[in-house]
Legacy VTK file of the C-alpha trace (Angstrom):
# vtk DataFile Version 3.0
C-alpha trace
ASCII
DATASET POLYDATA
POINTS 246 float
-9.198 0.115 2.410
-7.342 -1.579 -0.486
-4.561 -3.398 0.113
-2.269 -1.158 -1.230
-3.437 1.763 -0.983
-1.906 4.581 2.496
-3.626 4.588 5.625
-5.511 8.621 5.462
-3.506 9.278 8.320
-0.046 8.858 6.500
-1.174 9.983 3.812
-2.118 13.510 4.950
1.042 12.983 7.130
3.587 12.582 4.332
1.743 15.377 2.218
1.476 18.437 4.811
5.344 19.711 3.705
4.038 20.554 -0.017
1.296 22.759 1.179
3.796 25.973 1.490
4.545 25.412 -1.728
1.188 26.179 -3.700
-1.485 23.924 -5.134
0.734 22.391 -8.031
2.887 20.395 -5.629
0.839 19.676 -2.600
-1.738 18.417 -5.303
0.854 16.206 -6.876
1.682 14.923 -3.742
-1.506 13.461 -2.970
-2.705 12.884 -6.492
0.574 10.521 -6.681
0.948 8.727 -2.941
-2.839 8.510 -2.586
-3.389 6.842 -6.302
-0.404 5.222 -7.318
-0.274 1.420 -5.116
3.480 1.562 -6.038
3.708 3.225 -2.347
1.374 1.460 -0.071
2.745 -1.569 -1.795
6.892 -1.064 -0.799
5.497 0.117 3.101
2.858 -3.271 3.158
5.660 -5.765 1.903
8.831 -4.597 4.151
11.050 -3.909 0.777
12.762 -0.927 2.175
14.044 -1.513 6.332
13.824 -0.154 8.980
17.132 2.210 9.101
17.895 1.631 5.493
20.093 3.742 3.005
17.854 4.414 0.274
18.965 5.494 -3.556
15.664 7.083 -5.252
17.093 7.534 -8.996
14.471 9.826 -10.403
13.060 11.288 -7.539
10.834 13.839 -8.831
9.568 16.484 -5.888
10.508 13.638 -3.253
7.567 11.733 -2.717
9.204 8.467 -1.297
11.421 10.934 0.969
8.755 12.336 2.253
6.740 9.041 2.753
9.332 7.862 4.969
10.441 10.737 6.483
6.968 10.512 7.891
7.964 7.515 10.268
9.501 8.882 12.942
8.803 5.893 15.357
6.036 7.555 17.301
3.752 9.353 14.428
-0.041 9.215 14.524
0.585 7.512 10.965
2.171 4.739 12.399
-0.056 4.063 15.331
-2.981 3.655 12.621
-0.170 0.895 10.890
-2.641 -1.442 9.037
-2.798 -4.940 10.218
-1.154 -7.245 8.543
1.818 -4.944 6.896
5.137 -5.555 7.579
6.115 -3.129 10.497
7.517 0.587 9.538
10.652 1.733 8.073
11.370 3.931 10.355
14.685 5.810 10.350
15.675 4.920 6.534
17.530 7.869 4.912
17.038 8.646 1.289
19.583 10.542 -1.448
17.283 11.209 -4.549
18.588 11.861 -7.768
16.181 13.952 -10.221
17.309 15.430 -13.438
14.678 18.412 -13.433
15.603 21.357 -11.206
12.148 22.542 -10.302
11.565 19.180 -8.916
14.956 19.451 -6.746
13.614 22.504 -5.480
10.108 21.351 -4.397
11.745 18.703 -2.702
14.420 20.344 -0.870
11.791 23.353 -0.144
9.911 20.321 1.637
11.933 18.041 3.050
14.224 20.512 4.368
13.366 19.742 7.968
13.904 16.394 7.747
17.933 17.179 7.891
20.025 14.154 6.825
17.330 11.543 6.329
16.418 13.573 3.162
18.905 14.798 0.280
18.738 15.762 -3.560
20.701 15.594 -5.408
20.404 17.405 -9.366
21.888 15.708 -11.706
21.235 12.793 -14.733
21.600 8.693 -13.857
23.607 8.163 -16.372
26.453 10.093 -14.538
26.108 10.887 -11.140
27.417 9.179 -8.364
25.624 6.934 -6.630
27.433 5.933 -3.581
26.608 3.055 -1.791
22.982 1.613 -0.573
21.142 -0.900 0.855
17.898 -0.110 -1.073
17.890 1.480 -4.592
14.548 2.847 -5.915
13.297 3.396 -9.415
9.975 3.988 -10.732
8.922 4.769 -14.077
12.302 6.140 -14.973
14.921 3.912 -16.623
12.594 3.781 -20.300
13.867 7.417 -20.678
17.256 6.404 -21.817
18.721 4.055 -24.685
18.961 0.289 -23.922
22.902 0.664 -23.633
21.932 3.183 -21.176
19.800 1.401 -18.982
22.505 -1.904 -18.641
24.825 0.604 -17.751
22.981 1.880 -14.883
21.495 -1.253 -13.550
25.437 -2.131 -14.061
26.297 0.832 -11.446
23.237 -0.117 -9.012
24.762 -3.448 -8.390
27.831 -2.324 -7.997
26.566 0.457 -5.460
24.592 -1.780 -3.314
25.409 -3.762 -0.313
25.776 -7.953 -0.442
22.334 -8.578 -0.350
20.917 -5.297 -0.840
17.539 -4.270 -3.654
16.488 -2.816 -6.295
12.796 -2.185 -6.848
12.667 -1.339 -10.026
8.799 -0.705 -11.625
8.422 -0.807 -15.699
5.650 -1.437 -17.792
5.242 -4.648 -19.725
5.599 -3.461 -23.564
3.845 -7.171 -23.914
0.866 -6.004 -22.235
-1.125 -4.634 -25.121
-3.884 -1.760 -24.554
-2.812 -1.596 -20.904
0.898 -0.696 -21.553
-0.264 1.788 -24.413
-2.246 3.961 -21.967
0.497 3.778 -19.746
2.327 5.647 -22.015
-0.109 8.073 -22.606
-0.579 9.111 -18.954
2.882 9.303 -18.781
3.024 11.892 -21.692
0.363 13.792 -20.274
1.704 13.384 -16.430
5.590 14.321 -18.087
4.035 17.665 -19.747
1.967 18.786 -16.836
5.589 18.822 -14.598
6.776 21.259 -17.493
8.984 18.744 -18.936
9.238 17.323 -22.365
9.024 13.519 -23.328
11.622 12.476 -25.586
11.996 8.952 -26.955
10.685 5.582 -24.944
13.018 2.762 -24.610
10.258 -0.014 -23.155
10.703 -3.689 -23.294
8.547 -6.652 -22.740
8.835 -7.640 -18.499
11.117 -10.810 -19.489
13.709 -8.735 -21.486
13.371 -6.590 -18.277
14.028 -10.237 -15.897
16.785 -11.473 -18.173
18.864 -8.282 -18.002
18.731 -8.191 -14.369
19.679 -11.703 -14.136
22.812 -11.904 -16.475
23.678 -9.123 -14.242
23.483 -11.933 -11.274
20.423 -10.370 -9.614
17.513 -12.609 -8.731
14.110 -11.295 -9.588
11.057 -11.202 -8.391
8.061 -9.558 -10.482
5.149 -7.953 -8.799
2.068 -7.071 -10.510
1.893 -3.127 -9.032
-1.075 -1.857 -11.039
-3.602 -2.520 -8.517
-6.595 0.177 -9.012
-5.100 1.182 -12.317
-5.624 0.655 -16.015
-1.852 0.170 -16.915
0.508 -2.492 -17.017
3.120 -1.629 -14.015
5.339 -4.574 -12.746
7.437 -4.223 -9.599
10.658 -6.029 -10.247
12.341 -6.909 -7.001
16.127 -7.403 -7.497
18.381 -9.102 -4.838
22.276 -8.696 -5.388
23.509 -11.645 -3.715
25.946 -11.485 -0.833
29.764 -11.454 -2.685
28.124 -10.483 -6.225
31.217 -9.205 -8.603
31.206 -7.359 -12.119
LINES 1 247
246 0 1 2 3 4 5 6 7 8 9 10 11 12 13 14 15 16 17 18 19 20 21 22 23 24 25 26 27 28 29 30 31 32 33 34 35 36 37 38 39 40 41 42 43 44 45 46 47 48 49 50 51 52 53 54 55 56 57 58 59 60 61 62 63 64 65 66 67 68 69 70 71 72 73 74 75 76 77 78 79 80 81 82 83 84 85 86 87 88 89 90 91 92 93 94 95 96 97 98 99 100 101 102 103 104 105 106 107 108 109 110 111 112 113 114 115 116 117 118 119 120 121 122 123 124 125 126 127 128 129 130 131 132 133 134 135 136 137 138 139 140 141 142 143 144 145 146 147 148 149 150 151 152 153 154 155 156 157 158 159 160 161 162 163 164 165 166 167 168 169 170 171 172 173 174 175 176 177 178 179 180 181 182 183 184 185 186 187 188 189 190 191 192 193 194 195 196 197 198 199 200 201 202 203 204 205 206 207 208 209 210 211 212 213 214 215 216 217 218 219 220 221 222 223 224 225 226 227 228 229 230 231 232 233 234 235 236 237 238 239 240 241 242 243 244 245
């Protein structure tokens, strides 16, 4: 098994809620937690805690929700745990955020039984509320809007997580060449197959991505997370340290 890459077990574990809700999104599901090493990779490192409050800002259909909601503490999926990965998250609640209502209704139509560990929220980043968190989650999400946009909410992310507290945050390298370009074509094609529309790309190389975190007093950590893939998908690990200010 690849390093990061889900044990079958969770897997099939964390993907069982689409099925009531037809091909399209039980498909997804898998397509997306079984290829993507963006998920395996978060679970094998430790980035989210055990018991943490997690902010997913562009949640889609829930994916991350429903990855975690799938550690319980006593689930088949965790007693296959691979060796060597940091130990489970279990317990960590999660608010998504998604701007598409079909996708908040796939993922509320899934998660529902997971109560209080799961919640959507509709609504756009660039407005809503995000509360306060330990962990904040986004992937593939923040080129959508204008660069004024995206400083503001990495602004409010700062602000809304706890001394010490992370943002993983995965972009693609507009350095990268041939790698970032089909990047952006899978997303097109990806972004039309949910129904939606792709509107204007606001990418940047990965160190315009490291110095806007930084002069926003985060430390960074980048983490190649393309494994398996032709694209060029960095993992940037942001750390607000304890008694950071505006």
């Amino acid at each position: 098994m690849s390093a990061d890459k889900l044990p079958a077990a969770l897997l099939e574990q964390a993907t069982d809620p689409y099925r009531p809700l037809g091909k399209f999104a039980w498909h997804f599901a898998r397509g997306k937690l079984g290829g993507d090493p963006v998920f395996a990779g978060l679970l094998r490192r430790g980035l989210i805690p055990a018991g943490a409050r997690v902010l997913d800002i562009g949640c889609g259909q829930g994916l991350l929700a429903a990855l975690l909601g799938s550690l319980s503490g006593d689930s088949s999926a965790e007693r296959a745990w691979p060796p060597g990965w940091a130990p489970p998250p279990a317990g960590a609640r999660v608010h998504g955020i998604e701007l598409m209502p079909r996708d908040v209704e796939r993922a509320q139509g899934a998660l529902a039984p997971l109560g209080d560990r799961a919640r959507f929220t509709l609504g756009d980043m660039c407005s809503t509320d995000f509360g306060q968190a330990d962990v904040v989650v986004i992937l593939d999400v923040l080129h959508y809007v204008s660069h004024e946009a995206q400083e503001d909410v990495l602004r409010r992310v700062r602000d809304a997580l706890t001394p010490g507290g992370a943002l993983l945050l995965r972009v693609g390298d507009a350095a990268a060449g041939l790698p970032f370009r089909i990047s952006n074509w899978v997303d097109a094609i990806v972004t039309f197959a949910r129904g939606h529309r792709l509107s204007r790309l606001y990418c940047r190389p990965l160190s315009q991505w490291q110095e806007q975190l930084q002069a926003l007093g985060f430390s960074v950590q980048a983490i190649p997370m393309h494994e398996g893939t032709p694209f060029a998908n960095i993992l940037l690990v942001a750390r607000r340290p304890d008694g950071a200010t505006s």
